[in-house]
N, C-alpha and C positions, 0 to 999 in steps of 0.2 A: 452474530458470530462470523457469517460470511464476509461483513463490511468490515471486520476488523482482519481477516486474515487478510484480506488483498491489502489493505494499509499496511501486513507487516511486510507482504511479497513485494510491492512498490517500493517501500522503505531499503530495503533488502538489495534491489535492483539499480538505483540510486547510490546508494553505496558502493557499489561495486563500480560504475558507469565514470563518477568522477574520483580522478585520483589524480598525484600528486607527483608533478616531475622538475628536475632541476632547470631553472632559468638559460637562457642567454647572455652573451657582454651587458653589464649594467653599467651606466655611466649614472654615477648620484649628482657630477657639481661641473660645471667649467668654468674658468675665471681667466681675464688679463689681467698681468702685473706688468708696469712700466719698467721697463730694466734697460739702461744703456751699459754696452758694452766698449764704448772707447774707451781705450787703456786699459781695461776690465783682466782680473786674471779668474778664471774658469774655476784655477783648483780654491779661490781667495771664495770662489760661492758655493763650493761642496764643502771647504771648514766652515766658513760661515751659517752651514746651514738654513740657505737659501734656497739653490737649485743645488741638483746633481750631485745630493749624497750618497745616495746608490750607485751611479754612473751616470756619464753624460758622453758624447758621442758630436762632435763639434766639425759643420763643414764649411770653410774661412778658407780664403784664400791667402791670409797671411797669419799666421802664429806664432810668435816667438819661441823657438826650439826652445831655449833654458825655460824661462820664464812661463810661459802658453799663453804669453797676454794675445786679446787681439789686437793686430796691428794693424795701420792702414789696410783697408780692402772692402771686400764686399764674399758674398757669401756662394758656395760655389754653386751648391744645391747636388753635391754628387756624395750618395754617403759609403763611405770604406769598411762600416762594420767593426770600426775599433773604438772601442766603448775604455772611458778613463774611469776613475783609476786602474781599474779593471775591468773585463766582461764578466758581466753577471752571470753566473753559472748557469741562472734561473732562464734566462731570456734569449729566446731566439725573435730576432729583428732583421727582417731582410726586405728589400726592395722588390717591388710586384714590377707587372709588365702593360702600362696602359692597353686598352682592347683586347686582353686577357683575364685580368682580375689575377684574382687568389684560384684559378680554378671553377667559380662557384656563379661567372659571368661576366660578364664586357664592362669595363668601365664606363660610365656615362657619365659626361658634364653636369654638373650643378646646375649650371643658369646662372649664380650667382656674378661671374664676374664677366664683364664686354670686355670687346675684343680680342686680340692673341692671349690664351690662355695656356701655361706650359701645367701638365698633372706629373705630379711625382706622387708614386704607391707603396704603401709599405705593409706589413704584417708586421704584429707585435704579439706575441704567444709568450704564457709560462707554462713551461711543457711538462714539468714536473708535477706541477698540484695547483689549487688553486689559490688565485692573490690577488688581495685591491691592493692600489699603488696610484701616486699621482706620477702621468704622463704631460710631459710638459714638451710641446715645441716654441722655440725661439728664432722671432723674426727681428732682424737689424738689417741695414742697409742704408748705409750715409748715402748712398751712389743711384738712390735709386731716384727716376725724373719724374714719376709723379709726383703732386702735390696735394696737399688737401684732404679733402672727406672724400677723394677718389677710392673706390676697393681693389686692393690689390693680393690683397689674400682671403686663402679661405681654409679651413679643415673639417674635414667630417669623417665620424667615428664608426663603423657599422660592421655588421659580419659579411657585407658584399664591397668592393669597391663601389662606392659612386651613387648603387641603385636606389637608395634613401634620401640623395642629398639634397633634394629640392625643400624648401622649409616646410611646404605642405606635407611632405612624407616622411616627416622625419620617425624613426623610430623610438624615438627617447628625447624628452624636453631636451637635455645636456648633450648631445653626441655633433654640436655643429657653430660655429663660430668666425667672423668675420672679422677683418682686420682694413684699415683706410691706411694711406699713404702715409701719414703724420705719424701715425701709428707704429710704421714699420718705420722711419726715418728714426724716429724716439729711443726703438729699440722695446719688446712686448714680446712677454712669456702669454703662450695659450695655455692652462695645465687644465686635464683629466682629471676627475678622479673617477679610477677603472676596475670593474669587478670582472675577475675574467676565468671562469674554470680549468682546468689543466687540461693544456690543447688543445685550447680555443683560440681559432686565430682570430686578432683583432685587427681590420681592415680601415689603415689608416688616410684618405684620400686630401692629397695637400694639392691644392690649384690657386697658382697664382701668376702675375701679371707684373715683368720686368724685375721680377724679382723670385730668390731662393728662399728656402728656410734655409738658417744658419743652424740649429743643432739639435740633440732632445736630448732630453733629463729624466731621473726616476728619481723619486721620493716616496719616505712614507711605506717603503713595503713591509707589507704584512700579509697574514694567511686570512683567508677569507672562505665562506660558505655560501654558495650562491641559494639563492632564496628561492622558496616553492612555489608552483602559482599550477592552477587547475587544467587539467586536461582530458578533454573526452576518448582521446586518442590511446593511450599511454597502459601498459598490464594494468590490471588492480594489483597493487603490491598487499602483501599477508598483512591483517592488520588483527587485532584483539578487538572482538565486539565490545560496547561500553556494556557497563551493568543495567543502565535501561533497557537494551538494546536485547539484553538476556529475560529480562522481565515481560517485554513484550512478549518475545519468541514463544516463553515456557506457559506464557499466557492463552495464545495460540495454540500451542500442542494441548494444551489441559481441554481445553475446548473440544479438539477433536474427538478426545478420548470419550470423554462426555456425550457427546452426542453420539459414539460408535456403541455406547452402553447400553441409550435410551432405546437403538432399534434395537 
């Protein structure tokens, strides 16, 4: 009877120990799509249902007013926070501040890309509630003098600027992606798909090499529920014993009673 009570106290103490708390940014997928933009009109790939049905956020140095096609240029890398067709109610997107981060620590270089490396930093939050979404940035650049399987960009996704972005560190198979010269000449969406709880910032670290991102996109939005994973840390939240759980216990208190008879 002794060896059974301590198996319920064990039982009992374990239960309590691991419990159950909401995730962090999940990123499930990243993918390039070839996509040239010469002559391209912006709004012709939000009806189309390509990019940027949600919104898209575009920075070109030349845009035709009427039209928004891109025109001769190249990309500027400076972004203005005006989101087409609208700004999404849902989304705050702001520009971070290299060797500051988001608050949370210092930017640190990748490694990934030699020589002059310019980092552009952003935060991507949905402030209201929680939402997966594909997050897409777009690189073009007819103007740009690399050539080849040179790398001239790079993106990684994390809740710090920077401090994941080496490939050995990465926090998540999906949160980190390269781009070559040919690449960005061609014209290549990077897209996310992002799980992100409400008021979570999402620390977006773009480094590249003679060259801008030209814009970002949102598709796909929907409500989402970040998923549970185990923690030693965390209250034990109230939970309903199972019926086995009751079987033991009562199994155990009958015991006592029993043996408090026999003395």
């Amino acid at each position: 009877m002794r060896h059974l009570l301590t198996g319920i106290v064990v039982a009992m103490l374990a239960g309590l120990v691991l419990t159950s708390s909401a995730s962090a940014i999940t990123i499930y997928d990243v993918k390039t799509d070839s996509w040239s933009a010469a002559g391209g009109d912006p709004y012709d790939w939000s009806n189309g249902g390509k990019y940027g049905l949600s919104g898209y956020s575009l920075m070109w140095t030349n845009i035709d007013a009427v039209t928004g096609k891109f025109l001769a240029g190249r990309p500027t890398g400076h972004y203005t926070d005006n989101w087409k067709p609208a700004n999404p109610a849902w989304l705050i997107f702001k520009t971070g501040t290299p060797n500051t981060g988001n608050g949370t620590g210092p930017y640190q270089p990748s490694g990934t890309l030699s020589g002059t490396v310019i980092p552009r930093l952003y935060t991507l939050e949905s402030w209201d509630k929680s939402r997966e979404f594909d997050f897409s940035i777009y690189f073009y650049d007819p103007g740009l003098t690399a050539t080849g399987s040179e790398l001239v960009a790079s993106v990684i996704l994390t809740g710090n600027f920077g401090t994941h972005a080496g490939p050995t560190l990465l926090k998540d198979p999906f949160n980190f992606q390269t781009l070559t010269a040919d690449q960005v000449h061609a014209g290549t969406m990077i897209t996310f798909d992002v799980g992100a709880a409400a008021g979570e910032e999402v620390a977006v670290t773009i480094e590249t090499k003679g060259t801008y991102a030209a814009g970002f996109f949102l598709d796909n939005v929907k409500d989402w529920t970040p998923p549970v994973t185990t923690s030693l840390s965390d209250p034990p939240p109230a939970v309903m014993p199972e019926p086995a759980t009751m079987a033991l216990l009562a199994l155990g208190m009958g015991g006592i009673v029993m043996r408090r008879r026999r003395r």
